[in-house]
TIVO-305957 format. One record per atom (N, C-alpha, C): x, y, z; residue in one letter; atom name; residue number from 1. Coordinates in nm, 3 decimals. Example, Ala and Ser with C-alpha at 12.3 -4.5 7.8 and 13.67 -1.06 7.14 Angstrom:
         X         Y         Z   resn   name   resi
     1.319    -0.569     0.780      A      N      1
     1.230    -0.450     0.780      A     CA      1
     1.320    -0.330     0.780      A      C      1
     1.285    -0.225     0.708      S      N      2
     1.367    -0.106     0.714      S     CA      2
     1.290     0.003     0.787      S      C      2
END
This chain:
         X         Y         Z   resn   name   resi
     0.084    -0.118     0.000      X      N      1
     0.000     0.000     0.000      X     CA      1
     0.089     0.125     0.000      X      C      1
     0.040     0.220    -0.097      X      N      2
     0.112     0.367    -0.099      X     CA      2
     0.122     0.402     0.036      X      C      2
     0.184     0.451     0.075      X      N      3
     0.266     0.565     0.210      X     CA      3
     0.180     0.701     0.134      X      C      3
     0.097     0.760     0.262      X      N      4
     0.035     0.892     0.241      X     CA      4
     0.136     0.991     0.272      X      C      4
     0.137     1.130     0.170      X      N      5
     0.271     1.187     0.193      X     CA      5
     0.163     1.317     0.240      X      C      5
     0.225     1.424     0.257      X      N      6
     0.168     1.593     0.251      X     CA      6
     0.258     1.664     0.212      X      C      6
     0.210     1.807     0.243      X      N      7
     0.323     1.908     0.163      X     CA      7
     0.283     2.046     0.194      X      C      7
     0.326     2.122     0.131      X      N      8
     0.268     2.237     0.155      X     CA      8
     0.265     2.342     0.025      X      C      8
     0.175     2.470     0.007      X      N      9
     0.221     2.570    -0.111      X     CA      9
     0.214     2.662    -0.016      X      C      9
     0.336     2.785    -0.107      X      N     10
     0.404     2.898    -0.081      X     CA     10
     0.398     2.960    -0.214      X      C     10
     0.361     3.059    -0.194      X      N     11
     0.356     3.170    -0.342      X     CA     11
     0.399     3.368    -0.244      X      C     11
     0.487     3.345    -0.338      X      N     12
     0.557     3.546    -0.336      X     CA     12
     0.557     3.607    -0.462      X      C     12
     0.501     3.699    -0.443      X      N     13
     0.515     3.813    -0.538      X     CA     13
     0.632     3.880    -0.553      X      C     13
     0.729     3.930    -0.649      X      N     14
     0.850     3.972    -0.625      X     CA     14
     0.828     4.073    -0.681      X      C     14
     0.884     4.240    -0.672      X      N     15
     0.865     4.304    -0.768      X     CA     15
     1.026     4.319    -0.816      X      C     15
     1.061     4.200    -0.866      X      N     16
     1.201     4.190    -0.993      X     CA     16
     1.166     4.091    -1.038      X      C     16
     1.284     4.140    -1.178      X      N     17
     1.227     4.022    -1.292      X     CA     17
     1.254     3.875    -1.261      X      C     17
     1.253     3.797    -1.351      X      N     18
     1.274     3.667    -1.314      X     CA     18
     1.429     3.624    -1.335      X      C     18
     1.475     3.710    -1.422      X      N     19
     1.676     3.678    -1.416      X     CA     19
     1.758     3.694    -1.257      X      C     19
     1.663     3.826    -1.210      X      N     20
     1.698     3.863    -1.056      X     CA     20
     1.680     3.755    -0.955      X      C     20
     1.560     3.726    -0.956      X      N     21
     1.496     3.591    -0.894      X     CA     21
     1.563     3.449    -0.896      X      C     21
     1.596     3.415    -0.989      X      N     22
     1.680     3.302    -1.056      X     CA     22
     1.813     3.352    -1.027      X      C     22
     1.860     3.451    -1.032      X      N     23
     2.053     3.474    -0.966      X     CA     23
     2.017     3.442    -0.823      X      C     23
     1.942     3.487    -0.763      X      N     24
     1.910     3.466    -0.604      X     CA     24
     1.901     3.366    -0.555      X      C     24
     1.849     3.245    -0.651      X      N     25
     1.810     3.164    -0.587      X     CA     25
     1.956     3.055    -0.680      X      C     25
     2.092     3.086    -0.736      X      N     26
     2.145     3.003    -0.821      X     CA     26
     2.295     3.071    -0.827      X      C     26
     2.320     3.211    -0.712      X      N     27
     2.423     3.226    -0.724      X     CA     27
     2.476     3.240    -0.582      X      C     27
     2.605     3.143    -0.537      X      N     28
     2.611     3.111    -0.414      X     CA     28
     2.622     3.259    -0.345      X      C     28
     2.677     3.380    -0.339      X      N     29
     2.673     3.504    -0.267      X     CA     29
     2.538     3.588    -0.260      X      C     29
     2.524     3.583    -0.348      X      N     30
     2.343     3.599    -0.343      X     CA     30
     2.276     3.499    -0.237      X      C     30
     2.269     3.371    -0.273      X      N     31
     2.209     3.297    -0.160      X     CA     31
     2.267     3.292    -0.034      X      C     31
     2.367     3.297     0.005      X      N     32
     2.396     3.314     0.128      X     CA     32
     2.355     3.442     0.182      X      C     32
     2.296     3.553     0.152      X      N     33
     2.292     3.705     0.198      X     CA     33
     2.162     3.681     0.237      X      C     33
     2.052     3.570     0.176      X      N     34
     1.915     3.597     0.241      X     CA     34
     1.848     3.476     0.248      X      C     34
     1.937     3.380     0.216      X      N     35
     1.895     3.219     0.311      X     CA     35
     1.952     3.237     0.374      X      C     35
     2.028     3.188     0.393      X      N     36
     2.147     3.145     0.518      X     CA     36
     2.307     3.154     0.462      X      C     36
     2.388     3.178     0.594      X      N     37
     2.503     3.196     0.525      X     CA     37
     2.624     3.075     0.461      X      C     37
     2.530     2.954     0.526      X      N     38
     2.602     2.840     0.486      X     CA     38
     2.564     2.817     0.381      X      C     38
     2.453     2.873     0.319      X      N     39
     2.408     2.794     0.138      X     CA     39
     2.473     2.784     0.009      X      C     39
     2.491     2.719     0.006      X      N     40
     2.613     2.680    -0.132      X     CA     40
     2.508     2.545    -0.223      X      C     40
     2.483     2.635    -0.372      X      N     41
     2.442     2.535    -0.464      X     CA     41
     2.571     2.577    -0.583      X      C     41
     2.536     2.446    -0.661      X      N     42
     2.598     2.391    -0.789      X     CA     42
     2.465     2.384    -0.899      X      C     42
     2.475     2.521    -0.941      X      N     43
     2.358     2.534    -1.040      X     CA     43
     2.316     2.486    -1.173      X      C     43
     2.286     2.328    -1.147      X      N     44
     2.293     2.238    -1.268      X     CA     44
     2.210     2.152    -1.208      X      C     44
     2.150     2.132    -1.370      X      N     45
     2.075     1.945    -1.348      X     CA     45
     2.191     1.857    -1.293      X      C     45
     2.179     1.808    -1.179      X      N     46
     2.260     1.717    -1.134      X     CA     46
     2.335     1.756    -1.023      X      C     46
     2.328     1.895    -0.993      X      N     47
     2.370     1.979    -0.914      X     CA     47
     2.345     1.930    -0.752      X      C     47
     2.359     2.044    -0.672      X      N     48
     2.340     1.986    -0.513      X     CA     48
     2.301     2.184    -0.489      X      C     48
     2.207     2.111    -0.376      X      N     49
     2.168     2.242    -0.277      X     CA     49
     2.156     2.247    -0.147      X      C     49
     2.238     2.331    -0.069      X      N     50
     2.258     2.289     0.071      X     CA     50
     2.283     2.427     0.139      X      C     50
     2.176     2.435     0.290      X      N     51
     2.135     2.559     0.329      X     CA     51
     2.041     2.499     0.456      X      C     51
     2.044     2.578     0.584      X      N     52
     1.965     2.603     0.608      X     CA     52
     1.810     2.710     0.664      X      C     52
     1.756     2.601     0.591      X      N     53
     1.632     2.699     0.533      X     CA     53
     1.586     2.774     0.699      X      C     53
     1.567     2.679     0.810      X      N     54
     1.524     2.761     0.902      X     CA     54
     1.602     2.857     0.988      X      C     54
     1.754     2.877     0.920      X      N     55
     1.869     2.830     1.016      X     CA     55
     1.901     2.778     1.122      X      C     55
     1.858     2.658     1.134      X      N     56
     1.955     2.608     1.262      X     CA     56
     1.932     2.430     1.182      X      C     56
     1.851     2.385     1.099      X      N     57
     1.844     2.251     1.069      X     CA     57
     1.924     2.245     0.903      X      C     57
     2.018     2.200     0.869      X      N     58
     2.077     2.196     0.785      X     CA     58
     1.990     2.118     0.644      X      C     58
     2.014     2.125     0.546      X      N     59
     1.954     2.015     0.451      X     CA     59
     2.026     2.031     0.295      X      C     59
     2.039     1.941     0.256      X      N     60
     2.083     1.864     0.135      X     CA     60
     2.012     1.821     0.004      X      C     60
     1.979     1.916    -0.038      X      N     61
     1.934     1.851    -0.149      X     CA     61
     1.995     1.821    -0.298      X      C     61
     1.932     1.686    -0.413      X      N     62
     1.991     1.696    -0.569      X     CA     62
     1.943     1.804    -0.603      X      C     62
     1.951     1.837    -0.728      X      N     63
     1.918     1.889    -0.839      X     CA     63
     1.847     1.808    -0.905      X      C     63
     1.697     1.789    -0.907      X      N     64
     1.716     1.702    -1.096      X     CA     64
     1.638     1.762    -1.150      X      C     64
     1.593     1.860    -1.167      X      N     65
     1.501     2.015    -1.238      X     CA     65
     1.573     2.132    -1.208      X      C     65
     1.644     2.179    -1.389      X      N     66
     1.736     2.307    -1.341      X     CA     66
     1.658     2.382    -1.469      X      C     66
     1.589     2.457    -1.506      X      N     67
     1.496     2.520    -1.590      X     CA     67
     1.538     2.686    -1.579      X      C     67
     1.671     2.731    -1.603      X      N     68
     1.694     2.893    -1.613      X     CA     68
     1.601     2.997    -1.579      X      C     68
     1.551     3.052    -1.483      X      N     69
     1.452     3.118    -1.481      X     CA     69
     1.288     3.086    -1.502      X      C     69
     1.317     2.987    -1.451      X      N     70
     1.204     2.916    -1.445      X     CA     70
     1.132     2.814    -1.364      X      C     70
     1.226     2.728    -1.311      X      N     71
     1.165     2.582    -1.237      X     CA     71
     1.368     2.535    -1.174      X      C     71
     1.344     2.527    -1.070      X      N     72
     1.434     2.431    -0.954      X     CA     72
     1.343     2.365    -0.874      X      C     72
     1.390     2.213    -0.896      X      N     73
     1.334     2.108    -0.794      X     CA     73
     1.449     2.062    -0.704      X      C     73
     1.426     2.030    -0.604      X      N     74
     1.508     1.946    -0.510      X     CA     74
     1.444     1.860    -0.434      X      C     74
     1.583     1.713    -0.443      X      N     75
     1.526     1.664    -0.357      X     CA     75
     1.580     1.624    -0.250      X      C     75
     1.526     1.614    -0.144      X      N     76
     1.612     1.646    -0.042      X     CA     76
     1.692     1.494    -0.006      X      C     76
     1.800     1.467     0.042      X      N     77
     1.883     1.356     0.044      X     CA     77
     1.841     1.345     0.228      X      C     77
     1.849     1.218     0.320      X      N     78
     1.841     1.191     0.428      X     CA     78
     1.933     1.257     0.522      X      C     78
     1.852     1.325     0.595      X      N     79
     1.887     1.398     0.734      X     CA     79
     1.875     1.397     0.875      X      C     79
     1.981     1.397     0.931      X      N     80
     1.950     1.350     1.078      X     CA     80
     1.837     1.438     1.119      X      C     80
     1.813     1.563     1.087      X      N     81
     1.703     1.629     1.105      X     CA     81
     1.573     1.542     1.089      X      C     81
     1.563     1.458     1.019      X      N     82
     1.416     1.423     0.949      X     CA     82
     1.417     1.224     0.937      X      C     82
     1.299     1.205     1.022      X      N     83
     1.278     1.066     1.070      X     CA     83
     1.333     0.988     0.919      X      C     83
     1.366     0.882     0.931      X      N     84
     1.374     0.738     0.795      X     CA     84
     1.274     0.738     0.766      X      C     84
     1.276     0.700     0.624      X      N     85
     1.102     0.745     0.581      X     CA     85
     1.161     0.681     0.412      X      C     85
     1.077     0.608     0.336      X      N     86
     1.066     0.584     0.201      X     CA     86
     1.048     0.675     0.076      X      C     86
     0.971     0.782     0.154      X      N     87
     0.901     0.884     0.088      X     CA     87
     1.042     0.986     0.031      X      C     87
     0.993     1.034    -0.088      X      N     88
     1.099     1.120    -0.122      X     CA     88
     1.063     1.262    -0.098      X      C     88
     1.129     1.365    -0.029      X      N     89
     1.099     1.486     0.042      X     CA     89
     1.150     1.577    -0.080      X      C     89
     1.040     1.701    -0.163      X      N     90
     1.098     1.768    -0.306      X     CA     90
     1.037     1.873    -0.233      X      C     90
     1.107     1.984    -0.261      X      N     91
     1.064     2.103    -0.287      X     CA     91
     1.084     2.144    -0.463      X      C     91
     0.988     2.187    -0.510      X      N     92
     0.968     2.265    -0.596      X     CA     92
     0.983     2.381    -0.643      X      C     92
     1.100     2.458    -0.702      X      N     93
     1.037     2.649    -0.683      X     CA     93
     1.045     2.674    -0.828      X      C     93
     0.906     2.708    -0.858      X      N     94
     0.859     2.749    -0.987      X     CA     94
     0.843     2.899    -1.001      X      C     94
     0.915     2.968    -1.094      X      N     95
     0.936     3.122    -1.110      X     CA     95
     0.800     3.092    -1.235      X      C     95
     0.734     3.247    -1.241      X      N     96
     0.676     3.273    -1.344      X     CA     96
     0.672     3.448    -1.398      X      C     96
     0.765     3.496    -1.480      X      N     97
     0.761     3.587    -1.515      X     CA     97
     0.639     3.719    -1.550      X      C     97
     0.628     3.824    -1.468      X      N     98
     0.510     3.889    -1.458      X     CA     98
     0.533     4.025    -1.505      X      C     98
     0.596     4.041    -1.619      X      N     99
     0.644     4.157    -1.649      X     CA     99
     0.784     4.220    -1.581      X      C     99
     0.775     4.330    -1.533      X      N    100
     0.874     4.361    -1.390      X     CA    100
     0.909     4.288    -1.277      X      C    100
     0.758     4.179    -1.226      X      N    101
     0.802     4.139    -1.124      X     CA    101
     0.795     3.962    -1.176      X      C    101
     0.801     3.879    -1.058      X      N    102
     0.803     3.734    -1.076      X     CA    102
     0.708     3.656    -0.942      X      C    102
     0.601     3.568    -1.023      X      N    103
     0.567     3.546    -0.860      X     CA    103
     0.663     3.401    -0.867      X      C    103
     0.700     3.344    -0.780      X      N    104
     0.788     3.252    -0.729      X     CA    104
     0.668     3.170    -0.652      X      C    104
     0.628     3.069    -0.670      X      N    105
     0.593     2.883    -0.634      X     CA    105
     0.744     2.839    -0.539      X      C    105
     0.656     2.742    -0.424      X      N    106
     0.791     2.702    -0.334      X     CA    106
     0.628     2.580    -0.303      X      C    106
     0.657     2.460    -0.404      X      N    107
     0.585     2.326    -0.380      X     CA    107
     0.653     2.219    -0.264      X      C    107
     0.613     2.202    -0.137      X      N    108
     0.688     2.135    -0.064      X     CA    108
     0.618     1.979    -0.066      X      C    108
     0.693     1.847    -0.077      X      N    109
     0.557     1.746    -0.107      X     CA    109
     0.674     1.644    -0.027      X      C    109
     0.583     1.483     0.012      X      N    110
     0.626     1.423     0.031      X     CA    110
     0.679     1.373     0.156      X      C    110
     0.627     1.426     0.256      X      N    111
     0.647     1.422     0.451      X     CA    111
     0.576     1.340     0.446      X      C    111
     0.550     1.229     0.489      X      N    112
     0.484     1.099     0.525      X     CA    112
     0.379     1.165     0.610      X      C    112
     0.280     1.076     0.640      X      N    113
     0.166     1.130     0.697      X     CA    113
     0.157     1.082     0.854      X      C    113
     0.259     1.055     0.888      X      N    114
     0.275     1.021     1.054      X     CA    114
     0.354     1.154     1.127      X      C    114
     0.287     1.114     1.268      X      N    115
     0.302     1.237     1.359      X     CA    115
     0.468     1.204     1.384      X      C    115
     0.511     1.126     1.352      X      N    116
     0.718     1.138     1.340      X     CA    116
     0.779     1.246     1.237      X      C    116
     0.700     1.296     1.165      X      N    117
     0.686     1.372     1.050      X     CA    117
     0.661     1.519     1.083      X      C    117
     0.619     1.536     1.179      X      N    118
     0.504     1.671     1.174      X     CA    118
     0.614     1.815     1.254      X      C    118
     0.696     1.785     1.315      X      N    119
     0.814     1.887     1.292      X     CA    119
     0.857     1.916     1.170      X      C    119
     0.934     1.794     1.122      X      N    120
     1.009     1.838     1.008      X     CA    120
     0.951     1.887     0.886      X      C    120
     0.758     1.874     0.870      X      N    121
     0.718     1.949     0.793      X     CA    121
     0.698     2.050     0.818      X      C    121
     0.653     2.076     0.954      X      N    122
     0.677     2.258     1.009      X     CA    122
     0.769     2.290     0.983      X      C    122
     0.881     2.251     1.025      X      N    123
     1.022     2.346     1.010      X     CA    123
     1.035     2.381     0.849      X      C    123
     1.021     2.299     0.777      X      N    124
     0.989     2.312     0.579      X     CA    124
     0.966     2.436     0.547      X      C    124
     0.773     2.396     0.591      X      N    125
     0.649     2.534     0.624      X     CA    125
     0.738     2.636     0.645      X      C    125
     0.769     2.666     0.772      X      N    126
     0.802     2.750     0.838      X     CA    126
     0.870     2.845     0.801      X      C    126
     1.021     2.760     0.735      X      N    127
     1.170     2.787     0.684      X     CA    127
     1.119     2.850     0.535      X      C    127
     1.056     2.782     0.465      X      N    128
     1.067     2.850     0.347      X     CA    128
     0.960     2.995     0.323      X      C    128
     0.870     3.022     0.438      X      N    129
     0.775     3.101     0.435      X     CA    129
     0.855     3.172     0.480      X      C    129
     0.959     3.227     0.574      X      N    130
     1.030     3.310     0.646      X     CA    130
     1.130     3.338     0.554      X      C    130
     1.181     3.226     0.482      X      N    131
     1.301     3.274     0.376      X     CA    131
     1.252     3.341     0.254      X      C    131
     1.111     3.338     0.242      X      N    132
     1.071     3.350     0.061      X     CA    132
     1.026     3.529     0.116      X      C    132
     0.977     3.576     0.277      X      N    133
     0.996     3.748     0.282      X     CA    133
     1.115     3.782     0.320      X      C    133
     1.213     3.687     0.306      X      N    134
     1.359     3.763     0.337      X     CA    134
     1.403     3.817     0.123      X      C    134
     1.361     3.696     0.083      X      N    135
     1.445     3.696    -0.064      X     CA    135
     1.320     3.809    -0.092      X      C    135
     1.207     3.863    -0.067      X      N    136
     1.179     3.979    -0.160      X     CA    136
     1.198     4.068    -0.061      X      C    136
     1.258     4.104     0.040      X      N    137
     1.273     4.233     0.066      X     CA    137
     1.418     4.254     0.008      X      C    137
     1.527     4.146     0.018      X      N    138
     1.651     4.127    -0.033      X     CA    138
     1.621     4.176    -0.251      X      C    138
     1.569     4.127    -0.238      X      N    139
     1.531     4.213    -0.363      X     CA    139
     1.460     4.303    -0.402      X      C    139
     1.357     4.343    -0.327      X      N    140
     1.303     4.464    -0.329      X     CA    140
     1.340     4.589    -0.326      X      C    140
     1.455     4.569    -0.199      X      N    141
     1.534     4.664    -0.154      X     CA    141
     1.661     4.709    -0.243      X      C    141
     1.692     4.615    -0.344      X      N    142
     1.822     4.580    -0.408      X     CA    142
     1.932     4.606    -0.337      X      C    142
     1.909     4.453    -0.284      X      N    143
     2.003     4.413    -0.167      X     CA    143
     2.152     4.339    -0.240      X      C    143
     2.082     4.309    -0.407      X      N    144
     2.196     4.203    -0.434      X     CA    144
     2.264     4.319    -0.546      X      C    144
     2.263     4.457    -0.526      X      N    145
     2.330     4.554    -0.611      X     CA    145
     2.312     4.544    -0.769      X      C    145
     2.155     4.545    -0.767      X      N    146
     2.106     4.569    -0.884      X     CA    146
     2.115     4.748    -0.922      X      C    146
     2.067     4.799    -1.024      X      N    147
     2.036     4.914    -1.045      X     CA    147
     1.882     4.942    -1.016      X      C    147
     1.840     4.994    -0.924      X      N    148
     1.651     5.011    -0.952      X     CA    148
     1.638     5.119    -1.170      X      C    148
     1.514     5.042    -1.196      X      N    149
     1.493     5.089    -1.293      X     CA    149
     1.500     5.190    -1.362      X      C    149
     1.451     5.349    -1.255      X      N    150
     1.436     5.430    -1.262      X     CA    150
     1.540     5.519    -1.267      X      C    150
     1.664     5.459    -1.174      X      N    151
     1.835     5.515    -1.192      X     CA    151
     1.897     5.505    -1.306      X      C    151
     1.895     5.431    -1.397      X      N    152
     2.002     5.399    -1.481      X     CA    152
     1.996     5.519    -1.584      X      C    152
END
């Protein structure tokens, strides 16, 4: 019998484009300034992503969805943070270009449906809802030394 999984959705509005959005989320100095300072990815299909999202629980994830401005999947590799489990733990972050701005998708799936589970999907919840208003004020603000539009 299937293992019942859960998950969660997260949606941000960004007001930058989606190249901004996609360096943020794919260039290690950028990501360390508004995840965490340990985050270091390898921005490739096949790649690795590693950060933590709430800061204080570390996590590991592949690459196997690298879509330029568009779609990063991960999946997360086994963590002492997070019970043994069959289930494969993905986050999703789907950019969609909105003119000027980008809204950004953060699909969390795959926490088994037992109460051994129910931290480490909060902390997920939690971590990526707290990180996704850090990355638009970090860009809002042009935190990662963009030009605002109106300067150039």
């Amino acid at each position: 019998m299937a293992e019942k999984t859960r998950g969660y959705a997260l949606r941000i509005d960004v007001d930058a484009d989606a190249a901004r959005v996609w360096a943020a989320l794919t260039d290690n100095a950028r990501l360390a300034r508004w995840l965490s300072s340990n985050a270091k990815v390898s921005p490739r299909e096949g790649g690795s992503f590693r950060a933590s999202v709430d800061r204080e629980t570390e996590m590991l994830a592949h690459i196997d969805v690298f879509l330029p401005e568009r779609r990063l999947r991960l999946i997360h590799l086994p963590s002492p943070a997070m019970p043994a489990g069959e289930s494969a733990v993905i986050d999703d972050l789907m950019l969609e270009p909105r003119g000027a701005s980008t809204l950004l998708r953060v699909l969390g799936s795959g926490f088994p449906a037992e109460p051994a589970w129910d931290p480490a999907l909060r902390r997920h919840h939690a971590g990526w809802r707290l990180s996704l208003a850090r990355l638009k004020v970090y860009l809002e603000k042009n935190m990662d030394g963009s030009v605002p539009e109106g300067a150039k």
